[in-house]
C-alpha positions as CSV (number, residue, x, y, z in Angstrom):
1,X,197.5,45.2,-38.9
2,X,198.5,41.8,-39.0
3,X,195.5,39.0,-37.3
4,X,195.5,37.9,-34.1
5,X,195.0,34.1,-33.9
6,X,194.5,31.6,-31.1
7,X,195.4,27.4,-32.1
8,X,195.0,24.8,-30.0
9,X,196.7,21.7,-30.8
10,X,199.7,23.5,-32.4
11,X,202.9,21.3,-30.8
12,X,202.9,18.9,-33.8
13,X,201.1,18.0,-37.4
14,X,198.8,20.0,-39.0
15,X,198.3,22.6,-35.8
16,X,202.0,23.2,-36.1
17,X,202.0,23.8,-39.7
18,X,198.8,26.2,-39.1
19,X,201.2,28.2,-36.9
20,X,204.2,28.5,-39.1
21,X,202.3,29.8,-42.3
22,X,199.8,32.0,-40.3
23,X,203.4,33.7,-38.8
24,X,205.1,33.6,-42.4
25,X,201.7,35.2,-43.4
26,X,202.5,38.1,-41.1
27,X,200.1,36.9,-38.3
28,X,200.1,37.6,-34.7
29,X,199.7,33.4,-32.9
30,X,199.5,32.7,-30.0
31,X,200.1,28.5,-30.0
32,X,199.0,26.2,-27.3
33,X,200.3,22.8,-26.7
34,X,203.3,20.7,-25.1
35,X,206.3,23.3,-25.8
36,X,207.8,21.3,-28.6
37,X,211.1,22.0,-30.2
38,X,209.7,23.4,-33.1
39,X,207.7,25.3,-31.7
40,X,210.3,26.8,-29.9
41,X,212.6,27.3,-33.2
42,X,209.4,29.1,-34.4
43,X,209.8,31.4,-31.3
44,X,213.1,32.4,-31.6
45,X,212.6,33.2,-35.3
46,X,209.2,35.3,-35.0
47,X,209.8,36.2,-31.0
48,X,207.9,39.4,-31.4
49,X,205.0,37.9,-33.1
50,X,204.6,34.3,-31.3
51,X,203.2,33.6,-28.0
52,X,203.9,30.4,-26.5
53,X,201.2,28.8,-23.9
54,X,202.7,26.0,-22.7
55,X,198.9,24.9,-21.3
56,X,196.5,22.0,-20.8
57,X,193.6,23.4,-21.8
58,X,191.4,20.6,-20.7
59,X,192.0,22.0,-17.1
60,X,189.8,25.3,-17.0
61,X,192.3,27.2,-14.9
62,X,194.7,26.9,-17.5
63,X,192.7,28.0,-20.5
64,X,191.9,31.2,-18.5
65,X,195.5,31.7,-17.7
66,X,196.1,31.3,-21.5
67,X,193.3,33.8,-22.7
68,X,194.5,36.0,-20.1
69,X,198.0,35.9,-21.4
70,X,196.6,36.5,-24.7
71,X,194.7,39.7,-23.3
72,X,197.6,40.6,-21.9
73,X,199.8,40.7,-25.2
74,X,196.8,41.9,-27.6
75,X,193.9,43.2,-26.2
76,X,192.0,40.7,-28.8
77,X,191.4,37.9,-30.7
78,X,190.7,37.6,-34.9
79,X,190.4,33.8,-34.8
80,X,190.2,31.1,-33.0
81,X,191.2,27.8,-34.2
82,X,190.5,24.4,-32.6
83,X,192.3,21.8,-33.7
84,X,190.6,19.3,-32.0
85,X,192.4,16.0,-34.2
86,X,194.1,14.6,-31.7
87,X,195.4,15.0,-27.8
88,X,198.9,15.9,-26.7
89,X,198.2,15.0,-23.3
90,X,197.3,11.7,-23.8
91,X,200.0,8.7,-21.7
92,X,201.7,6.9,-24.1
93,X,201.0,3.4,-24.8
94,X,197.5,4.0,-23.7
95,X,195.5,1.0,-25.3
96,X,193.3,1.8,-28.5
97,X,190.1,1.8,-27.3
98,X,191.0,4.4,-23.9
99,X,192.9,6.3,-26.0
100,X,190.1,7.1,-28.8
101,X,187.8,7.9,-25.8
102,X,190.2,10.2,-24.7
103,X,190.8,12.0,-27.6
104,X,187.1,12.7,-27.8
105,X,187.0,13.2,-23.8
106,X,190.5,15.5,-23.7
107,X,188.9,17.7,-26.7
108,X,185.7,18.1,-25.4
109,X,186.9,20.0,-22.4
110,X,189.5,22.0,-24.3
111,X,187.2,23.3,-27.3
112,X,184.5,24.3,-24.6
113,X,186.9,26.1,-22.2
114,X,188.6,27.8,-25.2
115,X,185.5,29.0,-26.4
116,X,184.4,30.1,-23.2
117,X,187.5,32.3,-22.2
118,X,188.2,33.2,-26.2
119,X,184.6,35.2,-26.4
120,X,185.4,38.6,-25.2
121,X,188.6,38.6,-27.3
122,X,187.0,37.5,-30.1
123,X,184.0,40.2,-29.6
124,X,186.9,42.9,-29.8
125,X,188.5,41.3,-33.0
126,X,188.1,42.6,-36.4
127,X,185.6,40.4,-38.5
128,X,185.8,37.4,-35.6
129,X,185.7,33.6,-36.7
130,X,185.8,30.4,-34.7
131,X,187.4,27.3,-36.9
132,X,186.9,24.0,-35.6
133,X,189.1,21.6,-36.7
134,X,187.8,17.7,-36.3
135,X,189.5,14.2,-37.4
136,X,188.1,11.1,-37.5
137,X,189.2,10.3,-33.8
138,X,187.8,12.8,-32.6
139,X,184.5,13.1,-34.3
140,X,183.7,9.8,-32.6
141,X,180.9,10.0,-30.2
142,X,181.0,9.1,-26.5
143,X,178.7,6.4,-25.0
144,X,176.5,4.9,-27.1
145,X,175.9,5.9,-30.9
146,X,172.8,4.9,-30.8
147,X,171.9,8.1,-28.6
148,X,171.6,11.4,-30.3
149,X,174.7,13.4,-30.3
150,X,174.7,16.3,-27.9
151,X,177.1,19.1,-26.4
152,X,178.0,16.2,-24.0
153,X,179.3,13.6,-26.1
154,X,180.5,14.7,-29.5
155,X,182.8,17.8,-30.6
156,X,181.2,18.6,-33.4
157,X,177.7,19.0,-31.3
158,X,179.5,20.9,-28.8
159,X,180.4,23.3,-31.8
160,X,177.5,23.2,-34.0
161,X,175.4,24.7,-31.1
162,X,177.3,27.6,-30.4
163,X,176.6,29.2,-34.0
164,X,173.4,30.6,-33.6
165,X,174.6,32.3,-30.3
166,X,178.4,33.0,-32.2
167,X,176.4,34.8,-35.2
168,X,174.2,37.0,-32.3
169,X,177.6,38.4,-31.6
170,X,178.9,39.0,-35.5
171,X,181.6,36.2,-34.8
172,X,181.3,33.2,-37.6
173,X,181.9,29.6,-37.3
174,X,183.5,27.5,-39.8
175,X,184.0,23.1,-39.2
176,X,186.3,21.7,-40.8
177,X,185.3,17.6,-40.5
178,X,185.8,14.2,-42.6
179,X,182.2,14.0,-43.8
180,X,179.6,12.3,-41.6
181,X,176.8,10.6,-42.2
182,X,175.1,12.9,-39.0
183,X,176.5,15.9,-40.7
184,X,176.0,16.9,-44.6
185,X,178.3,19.4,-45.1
186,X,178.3,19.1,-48.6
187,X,175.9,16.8,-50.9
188,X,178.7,16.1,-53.2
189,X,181.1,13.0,-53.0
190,X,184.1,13.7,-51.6
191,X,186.9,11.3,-52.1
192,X,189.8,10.9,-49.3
193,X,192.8,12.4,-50.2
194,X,196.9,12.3,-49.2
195,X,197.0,15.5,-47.4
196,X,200.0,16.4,-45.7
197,X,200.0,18.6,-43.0
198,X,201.2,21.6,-45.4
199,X,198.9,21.1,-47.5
200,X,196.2,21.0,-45.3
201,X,197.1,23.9,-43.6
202,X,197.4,25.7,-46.8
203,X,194.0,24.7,-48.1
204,X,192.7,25.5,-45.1
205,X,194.0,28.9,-44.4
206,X,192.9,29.9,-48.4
207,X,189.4,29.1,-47.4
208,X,188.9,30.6,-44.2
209,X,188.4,34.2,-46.0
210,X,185.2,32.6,-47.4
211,X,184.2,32.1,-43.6
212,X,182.1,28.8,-45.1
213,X,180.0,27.0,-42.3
214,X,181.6,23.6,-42.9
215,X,184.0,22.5,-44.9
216,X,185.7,18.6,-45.6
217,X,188.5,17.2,-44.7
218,X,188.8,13.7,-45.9
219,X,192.4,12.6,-45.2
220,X,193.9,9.2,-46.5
221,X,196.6,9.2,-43.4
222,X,195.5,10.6,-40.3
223,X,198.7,10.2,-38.6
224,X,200.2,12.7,-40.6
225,X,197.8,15.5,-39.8
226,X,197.1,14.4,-36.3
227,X,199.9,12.7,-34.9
228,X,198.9,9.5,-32.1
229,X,200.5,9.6,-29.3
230,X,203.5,7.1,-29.1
């Protein structure tokens, strides 16, 4: 039986590309996000297999319409994947400084409400995982950075502290992040690369098997991954 997987992020960039090789993989998406015209080429080509949830999931209501829509179609969830890079919601033009705060703001909200309403799915999927994927944008911390990071203010906290009670419910977490100097996901140097989106995706989706706890993304052009608003 083919997985049943949950992104975020998935109008554009490397959430988009996620989408198309998980359904050319044989997988069961559901996609949230702006209702691109991609996305909705995807549709028509895998209709039976693609669910379209055309949701702000920084609004709670919404993400619990969306994991109810989700219920609705499967019963349950395999993954879960946050791609927390950027915001699709975000007004264009916004100047730099509002706009990186509301990436971080914007992501916040949607990573906790997906995790919230994605739990009971995921506790009825087969071998459950949670993948959380950061950018540099968005692994900015609110406030000051002098303060320690906390559920509050940083996406990666907000996702680091759910593991202990994920794994108390057999559901693993993987983070895939630019390395930090808060985080050490790996003690070897790891040098930014040109990733495209497809070959992010694909890199990404060949390691998720191995259900690591972090893995790096170091990407030489963000824009291409994580497209900024216009």
């Amino acid at each position: 039986m083919a997985r049943r997987v949950w992104i975020s992020g998935a109008s554009s960039g490397l959430g988009l590309e996620l989408v198309e090789q998980l359904l050319e993989q044989g997988a069961q998406v559901a996609a949230s996000g702006p209702s691109a015209e991609a996305l909705q080429a995807l549709a028509r080509q895998f209709a039976s297999r693609l669910l379209l949830l055309d949701s702000n999931l920084t609004e709670p209501f919404a993400a619990q319409q969306a994991a109810k829509h989700i219920a609705d179609r499967w019963g349950a969830l395999d993954c879960l994947i946050i791609n927390a890079g950027t915001c699709d919601y975000l007004v264009p033009d916004t100047p730099a400084a509002a706009m990186f705060e509301g990436i971080v703001r914007s992501n916040l909200s949607a990573s906790r409400h997906c995790l919230e309403n994605a739990l009971a799915l995921l506790q009825h999927g087969r071998s459950p995982q949670v993948v959380g994927i950061l950018s540099r944008y968005s692994s900015l911390q609110l406030g000051d950075p002098r303060q320690p990071a906390t559920s509050d203010n940083s996406v990666m906290q907000l996702l680091n502290a759910q593991r202990t009670a994920l794994a108390a419910k057999s559901i693993g977490l993987t983070i895939v992040a630019p390395k930090s100097l808060n985080y050490s996901q790996t003690p070897v140097q790891v040098t930014p690369q040109g990733w495209t989106a497809q070959s992010a995706a694909t890199a990404i989706l060949e390691r998720l098997p191995d259900r690591s706890a972090n893995l790096v993304l170091e990407a030489l052009q963000l824009n291409s991954l994580w497209p900024l608003p216009r």
